[in-house]
Backbone bond lengths (Angstrom), bond angles and torsions (degrees), N, CA, C in turn:
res aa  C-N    CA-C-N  psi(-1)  N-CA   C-N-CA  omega(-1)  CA-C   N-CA-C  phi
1 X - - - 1.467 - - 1.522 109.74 -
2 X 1.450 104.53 141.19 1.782 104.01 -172.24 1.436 113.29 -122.55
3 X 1.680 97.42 -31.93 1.849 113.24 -173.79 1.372 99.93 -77.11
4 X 1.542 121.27 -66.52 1.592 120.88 -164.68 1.607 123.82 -54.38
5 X 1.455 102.93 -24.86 1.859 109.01 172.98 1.621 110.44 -71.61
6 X 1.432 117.74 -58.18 1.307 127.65 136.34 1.273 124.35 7.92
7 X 1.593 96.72 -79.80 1.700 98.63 176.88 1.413 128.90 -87.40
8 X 1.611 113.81 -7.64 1.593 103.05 150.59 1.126 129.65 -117.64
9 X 1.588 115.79 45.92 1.461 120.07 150.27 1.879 86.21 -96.64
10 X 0.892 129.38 -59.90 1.465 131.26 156.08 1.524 120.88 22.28
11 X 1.756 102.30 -88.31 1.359 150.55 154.85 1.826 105.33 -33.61
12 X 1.605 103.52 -53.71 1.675 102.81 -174.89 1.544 120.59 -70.38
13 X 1.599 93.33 -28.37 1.846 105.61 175.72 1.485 101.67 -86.20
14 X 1.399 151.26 -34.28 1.312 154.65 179.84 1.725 92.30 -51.84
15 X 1.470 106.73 -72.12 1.428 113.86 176.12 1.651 147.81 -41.51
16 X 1.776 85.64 -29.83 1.851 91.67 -168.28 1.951 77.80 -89.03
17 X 1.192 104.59 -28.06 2.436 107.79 -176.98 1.603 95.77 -42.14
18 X 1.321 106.35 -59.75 1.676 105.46 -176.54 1.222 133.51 -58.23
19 X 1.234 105.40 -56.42 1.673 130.10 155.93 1.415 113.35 -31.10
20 X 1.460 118.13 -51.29 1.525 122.94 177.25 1.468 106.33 -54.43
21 X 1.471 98.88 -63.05 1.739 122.54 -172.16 1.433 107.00 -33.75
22 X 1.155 111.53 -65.64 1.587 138.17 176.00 1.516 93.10 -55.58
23 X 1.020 147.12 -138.63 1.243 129.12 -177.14 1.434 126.32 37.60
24 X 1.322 103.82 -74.20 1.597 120.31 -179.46 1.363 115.20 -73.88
25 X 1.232 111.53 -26.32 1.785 107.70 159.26 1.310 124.31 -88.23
26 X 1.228 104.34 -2.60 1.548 109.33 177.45 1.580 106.39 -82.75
27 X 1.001 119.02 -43.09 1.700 141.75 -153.04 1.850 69.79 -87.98
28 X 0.995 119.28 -80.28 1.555 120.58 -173.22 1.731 108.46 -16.68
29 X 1.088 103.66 -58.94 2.073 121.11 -159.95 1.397 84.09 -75.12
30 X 1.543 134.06 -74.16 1.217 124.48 172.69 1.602 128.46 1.79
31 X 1.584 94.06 -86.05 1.532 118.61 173.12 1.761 105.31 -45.16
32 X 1.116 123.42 -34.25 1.532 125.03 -170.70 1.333 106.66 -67.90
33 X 1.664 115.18 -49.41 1.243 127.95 -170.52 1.362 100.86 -73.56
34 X 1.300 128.89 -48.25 1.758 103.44 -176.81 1.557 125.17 -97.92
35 X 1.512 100.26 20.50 1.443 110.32 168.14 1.877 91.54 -90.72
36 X 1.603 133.78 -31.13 1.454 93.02 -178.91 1.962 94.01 -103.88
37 X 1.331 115.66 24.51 1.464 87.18 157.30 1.344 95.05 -148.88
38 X 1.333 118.40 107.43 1.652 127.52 158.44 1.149 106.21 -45.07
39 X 1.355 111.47 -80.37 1.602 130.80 -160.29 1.112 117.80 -45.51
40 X 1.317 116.08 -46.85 1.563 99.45 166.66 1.656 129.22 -93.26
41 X 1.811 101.61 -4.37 1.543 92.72 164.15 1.329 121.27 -66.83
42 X 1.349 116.03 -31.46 1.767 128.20 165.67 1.475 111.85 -44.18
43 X 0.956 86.59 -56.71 1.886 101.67 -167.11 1.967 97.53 -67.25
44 X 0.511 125.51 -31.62 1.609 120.20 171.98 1.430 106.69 -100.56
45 X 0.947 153.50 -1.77 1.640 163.93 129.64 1.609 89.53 -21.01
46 X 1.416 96.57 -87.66 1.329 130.28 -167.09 1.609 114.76 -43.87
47 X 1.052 93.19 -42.93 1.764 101.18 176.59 1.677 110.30 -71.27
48 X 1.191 94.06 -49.12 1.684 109.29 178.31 1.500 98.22 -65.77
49 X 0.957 159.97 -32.69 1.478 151.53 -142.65 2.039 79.27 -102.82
50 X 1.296 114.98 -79.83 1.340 132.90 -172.93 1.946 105.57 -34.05
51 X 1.326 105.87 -44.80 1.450 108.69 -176.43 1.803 109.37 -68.40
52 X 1.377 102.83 -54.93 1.686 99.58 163.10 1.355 134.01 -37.55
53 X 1.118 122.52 -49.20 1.493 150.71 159.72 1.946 98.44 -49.23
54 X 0.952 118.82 -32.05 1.919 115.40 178.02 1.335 82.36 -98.85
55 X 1.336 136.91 -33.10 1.808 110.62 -170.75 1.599 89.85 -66.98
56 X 1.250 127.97 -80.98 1.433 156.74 155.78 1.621 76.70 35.28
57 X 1.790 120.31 -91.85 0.973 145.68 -133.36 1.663 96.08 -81.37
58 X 1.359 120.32 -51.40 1.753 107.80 163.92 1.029 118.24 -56.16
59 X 1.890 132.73 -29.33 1.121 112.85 -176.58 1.630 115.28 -83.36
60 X 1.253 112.63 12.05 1.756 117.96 -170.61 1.670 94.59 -103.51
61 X 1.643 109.27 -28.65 1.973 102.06 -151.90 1.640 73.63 -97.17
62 X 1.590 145.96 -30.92 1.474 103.97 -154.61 1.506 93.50 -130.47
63 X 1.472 126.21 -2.36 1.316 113.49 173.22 1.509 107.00 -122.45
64 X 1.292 118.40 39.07 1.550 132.30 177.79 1.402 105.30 28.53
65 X 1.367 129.17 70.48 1.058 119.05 157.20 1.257 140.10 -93.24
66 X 1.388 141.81 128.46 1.395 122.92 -140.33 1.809 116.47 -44.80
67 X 1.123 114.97 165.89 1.396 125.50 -168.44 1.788 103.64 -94.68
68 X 1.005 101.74 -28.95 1.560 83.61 -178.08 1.660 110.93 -100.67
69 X 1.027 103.24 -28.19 1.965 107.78 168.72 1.361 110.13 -41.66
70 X 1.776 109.86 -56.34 1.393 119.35 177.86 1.512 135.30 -71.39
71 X 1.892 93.49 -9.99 1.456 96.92 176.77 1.434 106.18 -104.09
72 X 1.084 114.48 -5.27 2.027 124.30 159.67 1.580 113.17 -78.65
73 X 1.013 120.75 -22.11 1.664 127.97 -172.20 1.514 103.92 -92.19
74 X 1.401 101.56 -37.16 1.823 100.02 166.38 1.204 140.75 -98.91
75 X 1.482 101.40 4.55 1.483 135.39 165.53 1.953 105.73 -77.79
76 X 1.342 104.24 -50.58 1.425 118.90 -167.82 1.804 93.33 -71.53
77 X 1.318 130.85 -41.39 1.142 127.64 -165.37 1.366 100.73 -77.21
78 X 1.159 127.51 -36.13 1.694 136.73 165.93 1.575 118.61 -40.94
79 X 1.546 96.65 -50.33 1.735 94.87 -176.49 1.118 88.23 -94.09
80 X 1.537 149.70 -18.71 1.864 132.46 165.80 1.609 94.29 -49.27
81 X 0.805 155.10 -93.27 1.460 161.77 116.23 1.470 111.15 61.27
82 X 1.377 98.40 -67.25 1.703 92.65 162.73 1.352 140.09 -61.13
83 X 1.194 101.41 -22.23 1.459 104.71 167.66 1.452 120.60 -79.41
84 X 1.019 123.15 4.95 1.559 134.81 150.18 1.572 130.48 -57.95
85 X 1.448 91.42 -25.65 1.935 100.04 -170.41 1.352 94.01 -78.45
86 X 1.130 159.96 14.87 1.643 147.15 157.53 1.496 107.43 -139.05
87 X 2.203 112.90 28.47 1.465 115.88 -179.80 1.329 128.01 -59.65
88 X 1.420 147.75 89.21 1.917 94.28 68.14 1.717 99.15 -111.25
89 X 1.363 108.42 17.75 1.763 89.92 -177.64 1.685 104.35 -109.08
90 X 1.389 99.65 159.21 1.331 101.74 -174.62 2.018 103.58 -155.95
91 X 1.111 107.59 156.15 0.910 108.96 -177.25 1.256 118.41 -108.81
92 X 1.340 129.04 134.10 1.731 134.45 -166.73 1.390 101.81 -82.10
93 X 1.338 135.49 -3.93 1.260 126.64 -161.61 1.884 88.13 -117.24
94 X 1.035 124.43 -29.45 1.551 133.78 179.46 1.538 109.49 -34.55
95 X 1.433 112.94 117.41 1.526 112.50 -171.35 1.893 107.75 -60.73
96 X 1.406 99.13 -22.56 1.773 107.65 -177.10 1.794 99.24 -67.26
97 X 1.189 96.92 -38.45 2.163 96.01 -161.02 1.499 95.14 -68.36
98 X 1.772 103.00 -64.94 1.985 104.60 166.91 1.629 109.03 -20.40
99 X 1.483 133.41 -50.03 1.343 124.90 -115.84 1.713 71.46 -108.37
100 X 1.094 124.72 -30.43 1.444 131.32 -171.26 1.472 120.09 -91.96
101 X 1.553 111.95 -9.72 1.167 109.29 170.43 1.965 104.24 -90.36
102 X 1.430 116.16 -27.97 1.234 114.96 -167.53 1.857 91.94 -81.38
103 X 1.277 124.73 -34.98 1.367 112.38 178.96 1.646 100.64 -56.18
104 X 1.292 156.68 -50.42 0.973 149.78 -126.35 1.922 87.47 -97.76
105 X 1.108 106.85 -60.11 1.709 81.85 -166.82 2.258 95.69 -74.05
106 X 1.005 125.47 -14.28 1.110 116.69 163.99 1.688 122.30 -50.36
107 X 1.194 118.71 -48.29 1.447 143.18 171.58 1.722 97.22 -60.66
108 X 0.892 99.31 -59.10 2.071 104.90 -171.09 1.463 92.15 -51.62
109 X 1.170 132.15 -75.85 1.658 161.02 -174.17 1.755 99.54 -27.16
110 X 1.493 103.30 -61.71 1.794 92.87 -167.12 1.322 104.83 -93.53
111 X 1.524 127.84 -8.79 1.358 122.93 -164.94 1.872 88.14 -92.70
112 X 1.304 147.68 -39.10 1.044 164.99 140.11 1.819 104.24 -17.54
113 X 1.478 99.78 -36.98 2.005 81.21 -171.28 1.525 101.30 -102.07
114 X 1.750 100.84 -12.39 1.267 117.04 169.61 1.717 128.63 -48.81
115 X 1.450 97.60 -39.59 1.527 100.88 -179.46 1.470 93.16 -113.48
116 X 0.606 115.33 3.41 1.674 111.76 164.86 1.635 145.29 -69.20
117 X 1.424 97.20 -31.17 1.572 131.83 -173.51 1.449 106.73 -85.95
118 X 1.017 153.80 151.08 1.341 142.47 -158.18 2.078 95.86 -86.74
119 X 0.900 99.87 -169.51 1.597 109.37 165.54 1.484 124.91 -108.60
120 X 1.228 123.77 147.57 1.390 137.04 -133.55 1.684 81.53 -74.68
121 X 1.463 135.04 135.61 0.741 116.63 175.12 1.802 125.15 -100.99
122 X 1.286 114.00 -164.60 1.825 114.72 -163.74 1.351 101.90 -121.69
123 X 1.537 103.12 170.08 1.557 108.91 176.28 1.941 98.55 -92.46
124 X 1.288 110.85 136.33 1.305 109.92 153.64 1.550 140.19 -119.49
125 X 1.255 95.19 125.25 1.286 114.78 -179.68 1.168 123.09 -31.34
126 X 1.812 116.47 140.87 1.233 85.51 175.07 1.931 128.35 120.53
127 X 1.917 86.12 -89.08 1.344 94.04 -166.48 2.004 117.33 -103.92
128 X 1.073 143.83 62.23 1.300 144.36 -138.23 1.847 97.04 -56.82
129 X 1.282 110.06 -32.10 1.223 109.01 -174.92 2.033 114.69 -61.31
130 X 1.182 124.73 -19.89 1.064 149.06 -170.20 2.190 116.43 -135.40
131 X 1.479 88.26 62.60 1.522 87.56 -166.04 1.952 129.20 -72.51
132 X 2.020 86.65 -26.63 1.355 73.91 163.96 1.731 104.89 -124.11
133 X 1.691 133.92 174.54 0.742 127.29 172.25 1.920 101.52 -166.56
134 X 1.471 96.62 164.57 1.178 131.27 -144.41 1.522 107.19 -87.36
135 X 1.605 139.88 109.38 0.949 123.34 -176.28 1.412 105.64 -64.27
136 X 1.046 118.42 149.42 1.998 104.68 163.42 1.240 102.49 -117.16
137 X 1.354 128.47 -2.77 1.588 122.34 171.87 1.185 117.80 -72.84
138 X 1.409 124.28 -29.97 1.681 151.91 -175.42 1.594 98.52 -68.85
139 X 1.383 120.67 -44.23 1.275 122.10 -163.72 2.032 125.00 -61.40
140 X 1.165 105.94 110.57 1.543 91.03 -178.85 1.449 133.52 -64.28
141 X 0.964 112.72 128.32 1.440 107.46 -177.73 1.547 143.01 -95.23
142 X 0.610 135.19 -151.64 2.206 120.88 -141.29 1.410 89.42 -87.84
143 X 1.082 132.50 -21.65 1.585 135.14 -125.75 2.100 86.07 -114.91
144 X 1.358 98.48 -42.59 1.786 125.88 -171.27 1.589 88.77 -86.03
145 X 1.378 125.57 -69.47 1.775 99.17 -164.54 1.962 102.60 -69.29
146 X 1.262 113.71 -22.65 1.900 87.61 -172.27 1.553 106.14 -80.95
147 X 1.546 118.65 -21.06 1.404 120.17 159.90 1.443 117.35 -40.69
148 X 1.493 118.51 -63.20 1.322 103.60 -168.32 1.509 98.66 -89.48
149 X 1.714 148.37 -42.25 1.137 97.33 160.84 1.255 148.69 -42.87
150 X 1.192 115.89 -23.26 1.918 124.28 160.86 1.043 120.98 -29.01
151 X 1.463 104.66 -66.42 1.713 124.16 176.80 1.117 142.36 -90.99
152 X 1.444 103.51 -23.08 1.546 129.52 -163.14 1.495 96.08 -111.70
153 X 1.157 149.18 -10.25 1.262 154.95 -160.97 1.390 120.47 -129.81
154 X 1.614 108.31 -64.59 1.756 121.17 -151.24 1.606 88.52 -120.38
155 X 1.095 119.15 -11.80 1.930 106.26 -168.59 1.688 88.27 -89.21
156 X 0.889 154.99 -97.22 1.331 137.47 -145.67 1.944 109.57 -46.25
157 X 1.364 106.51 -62.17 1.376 83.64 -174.82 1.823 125.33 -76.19
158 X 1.180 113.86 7.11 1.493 96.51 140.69 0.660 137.49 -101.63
159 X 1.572 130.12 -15.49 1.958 123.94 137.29 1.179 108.99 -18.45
160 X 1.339 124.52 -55.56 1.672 116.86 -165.86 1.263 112.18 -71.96
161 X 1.341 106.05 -42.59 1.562 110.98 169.34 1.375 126.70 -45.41
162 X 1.137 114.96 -37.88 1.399 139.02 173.54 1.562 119.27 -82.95
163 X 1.337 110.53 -24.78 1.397 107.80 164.67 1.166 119.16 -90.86
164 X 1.539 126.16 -40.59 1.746 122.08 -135.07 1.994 81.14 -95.18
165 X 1.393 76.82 169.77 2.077 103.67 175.21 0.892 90.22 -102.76
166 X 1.433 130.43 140.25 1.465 124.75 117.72 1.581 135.10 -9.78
167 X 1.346 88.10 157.70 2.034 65.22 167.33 1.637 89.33 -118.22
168 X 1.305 116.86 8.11 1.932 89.86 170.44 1.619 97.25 -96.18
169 X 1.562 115.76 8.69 1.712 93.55 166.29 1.228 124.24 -115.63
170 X 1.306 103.00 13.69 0.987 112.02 165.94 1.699 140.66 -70.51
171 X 1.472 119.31 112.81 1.522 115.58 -171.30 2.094 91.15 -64.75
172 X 1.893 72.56 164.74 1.797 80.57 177.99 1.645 88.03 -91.79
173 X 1.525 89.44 146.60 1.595 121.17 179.53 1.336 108.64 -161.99
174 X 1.463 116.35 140.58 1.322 104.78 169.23 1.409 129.38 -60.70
175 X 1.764 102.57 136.18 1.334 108.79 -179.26 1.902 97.64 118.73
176 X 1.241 105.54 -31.30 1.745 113.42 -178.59 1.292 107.31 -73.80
177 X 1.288 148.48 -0.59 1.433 151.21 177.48 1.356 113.87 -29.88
178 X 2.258 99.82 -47.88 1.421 98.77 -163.18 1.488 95.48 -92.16
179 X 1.264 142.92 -7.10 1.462 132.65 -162.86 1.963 91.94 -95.12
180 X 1.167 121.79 -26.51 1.330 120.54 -167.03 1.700 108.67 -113.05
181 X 1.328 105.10 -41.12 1.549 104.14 174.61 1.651 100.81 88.50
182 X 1.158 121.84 37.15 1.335 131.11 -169.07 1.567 108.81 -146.93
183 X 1.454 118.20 137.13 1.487 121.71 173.12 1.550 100.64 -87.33
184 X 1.554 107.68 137.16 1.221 93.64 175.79 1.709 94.25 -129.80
185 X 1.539 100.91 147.98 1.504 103.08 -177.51 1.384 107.37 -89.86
186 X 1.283 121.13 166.31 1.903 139.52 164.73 1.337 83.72 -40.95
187 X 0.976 144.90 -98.53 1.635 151.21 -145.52 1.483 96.77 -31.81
188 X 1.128 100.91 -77.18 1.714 113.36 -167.65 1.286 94.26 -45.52
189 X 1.049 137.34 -63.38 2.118 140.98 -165.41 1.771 78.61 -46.68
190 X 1.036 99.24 -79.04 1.913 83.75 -169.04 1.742 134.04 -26.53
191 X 1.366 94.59 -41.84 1.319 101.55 -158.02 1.552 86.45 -78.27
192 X 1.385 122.95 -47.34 1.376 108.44 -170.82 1.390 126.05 -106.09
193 X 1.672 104.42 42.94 1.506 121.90 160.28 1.387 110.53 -59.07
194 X 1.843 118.19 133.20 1.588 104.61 177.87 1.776 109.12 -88.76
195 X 1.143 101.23 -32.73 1.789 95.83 -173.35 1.438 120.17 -122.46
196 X 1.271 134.55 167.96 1.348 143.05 -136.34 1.190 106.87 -49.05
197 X 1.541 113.81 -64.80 1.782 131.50 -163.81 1.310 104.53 -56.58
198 X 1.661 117.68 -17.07 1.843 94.00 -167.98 1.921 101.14 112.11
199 X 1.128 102.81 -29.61 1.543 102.13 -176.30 1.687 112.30 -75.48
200 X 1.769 109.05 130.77 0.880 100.38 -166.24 2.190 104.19 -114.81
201 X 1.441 105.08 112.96 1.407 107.76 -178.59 1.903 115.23 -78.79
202 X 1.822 75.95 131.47 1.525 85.10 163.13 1.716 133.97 -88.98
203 X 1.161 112.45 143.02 2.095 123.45 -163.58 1.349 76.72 -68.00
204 X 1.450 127.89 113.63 1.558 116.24 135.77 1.339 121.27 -46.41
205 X 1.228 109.71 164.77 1.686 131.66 173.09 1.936 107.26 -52.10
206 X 1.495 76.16 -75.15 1.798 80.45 167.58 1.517 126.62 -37.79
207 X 1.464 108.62 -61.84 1.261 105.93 -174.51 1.516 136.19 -77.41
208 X 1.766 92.45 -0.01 1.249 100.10 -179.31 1.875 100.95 -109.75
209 X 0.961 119.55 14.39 1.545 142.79 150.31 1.708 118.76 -82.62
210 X 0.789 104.40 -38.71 1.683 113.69 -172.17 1.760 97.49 -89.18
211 X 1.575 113.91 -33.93 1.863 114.17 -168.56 1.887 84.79 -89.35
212 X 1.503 143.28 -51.75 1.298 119.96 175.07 1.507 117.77 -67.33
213 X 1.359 134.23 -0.62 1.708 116.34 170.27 1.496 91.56 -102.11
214 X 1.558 132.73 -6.04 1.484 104.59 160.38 1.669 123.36 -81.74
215 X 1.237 92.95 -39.93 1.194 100.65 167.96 1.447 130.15 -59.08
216 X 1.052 130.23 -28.38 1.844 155.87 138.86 1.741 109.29 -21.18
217 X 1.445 78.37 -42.59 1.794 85.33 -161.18 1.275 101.31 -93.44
218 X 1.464 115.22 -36.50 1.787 111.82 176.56 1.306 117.34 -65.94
219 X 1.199 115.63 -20.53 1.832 110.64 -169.12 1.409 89.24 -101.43
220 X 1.788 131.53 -31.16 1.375 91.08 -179.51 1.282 117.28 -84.25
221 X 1.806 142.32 -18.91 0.946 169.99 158.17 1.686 89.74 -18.89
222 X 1.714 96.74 -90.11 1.651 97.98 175.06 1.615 123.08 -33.34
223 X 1.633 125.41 -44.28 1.177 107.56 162.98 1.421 147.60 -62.01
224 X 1.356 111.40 -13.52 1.141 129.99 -155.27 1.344 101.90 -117.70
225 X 1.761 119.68 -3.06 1.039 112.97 154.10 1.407 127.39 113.56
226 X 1.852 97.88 -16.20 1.455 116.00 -179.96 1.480 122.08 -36.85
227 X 1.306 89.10 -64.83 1.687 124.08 -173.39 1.230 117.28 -137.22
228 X 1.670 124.40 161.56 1.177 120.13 -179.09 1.587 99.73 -116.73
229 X 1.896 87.31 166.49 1.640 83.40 -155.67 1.414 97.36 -113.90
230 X 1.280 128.67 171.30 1.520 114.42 -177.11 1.590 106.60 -85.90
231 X 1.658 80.93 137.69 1.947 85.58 -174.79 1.474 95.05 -152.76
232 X 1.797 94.03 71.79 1.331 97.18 151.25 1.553 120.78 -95.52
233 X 1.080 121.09 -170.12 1.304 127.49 -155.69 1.719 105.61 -124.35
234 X 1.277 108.19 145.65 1.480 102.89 -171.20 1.624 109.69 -140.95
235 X 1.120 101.22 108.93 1.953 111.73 -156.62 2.099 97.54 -86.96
């Protein structure tokens, strides 16, 4: 066969195109929604960060999960947490955001070799030829470790990801001092209000990730000949 292999590597690139797309509009709508409501994206941040931290702690007192994994996972959700006290802006240079980006693949890393390693094994009865062996009833399964990485791992810090600004996209407004390192006067907040009322929105992280890989793709696209790009002229 020559056509059907063909057509589902085909089929696999058609698929992962959408999958991306979807993705990137998701992260897109996201970012939309908690640019017009801070207050309550905080406020469920916060709840969600605090509720993990009680899974954290049931999953240590009744399903023995190691003690120090769980006291790093609620340590890491603590300083996720801090970066809330000046939400939605944050600063990329902030020793707390650094300290929270290295907890996150730190957290991925040991909880990952964690279910990885077989389980401690038992004496069995019985058979001398076969002395220790492996519960397999004990063992968690596919459905249980991507669950709690889901939640227990990757759901808070891409909430944040999805919530916080930058601080280089951030317009000056009062209160932006620490994301920009700049005083900005009443005058200036005016002049560089983006929409009607006076309210001035901050570029999430996300969305200002999703507007440079389109933009990535249009200028190289246009070079390369795809399409042409508009190049009118503005006197």
């Amino acid at each position: 066969m020559w056509i059907l292999p063909l057509l589902g590597y085909l089929g696999v690139i058609v698929g992962f195109a959408f999958l991306t797309l979807a993705i990137a509009s998701g992260l897109y709508y996201l970012s939309e929604l908690v640019e017009e409501h801070t207050v309550l994206a905080r406020r469920l941040l916060t709840r969600l960060i605090y509720s993990i931290i009680v899974i954290q702690i049931l999953l240590s007192l009744f399903d023995r999960f190691p003690f120090f994994l769980s006291a790093l996972s609620i340590v890491s959700h603590l300083v996720y947490a801090s970066n809330l006290r000046r939400f939605p802006i944050v600063k990329l240079s902030d020793p707390l955001f650094v300290l929270s980006c290295v907890l996150v693949g730190l957290n991925h890393w040991l909880w990952f070799r964690h279910f990885s390693k077989p389980l401690p094994a038992s004496r069995s009865a019985g058979n001398w030829r076969q002395p220790y062996q492996v519960n397999v009833e004990d063992m968690p399964t596919f459905t249980e470790v991507a669950s709690y990485f889901g939640i227990c791992v990757w759901l808070v810090p891409f909430a944040l990801f999805v919530s916080l600004s930058a601080g280089e996209n951030v317009l000056p407004s009062m209160g932006s001092e620490y994301a920009t390192g700049e005083h900005v006067s009443t005058a200036g907040l005016a002049r560089n209000a983006l929409s009607i009322d006076g309210k001035v929105k901050n570029k999430g992280m996300a969305k200002a990730l999703v507007d440079g890989a389109r933009d990535w793709v249009m200028e190289n696209g246009e070079v390369m000949g795809f399409w042409r790009g508009d190049r009118t002229r503005r006197f």
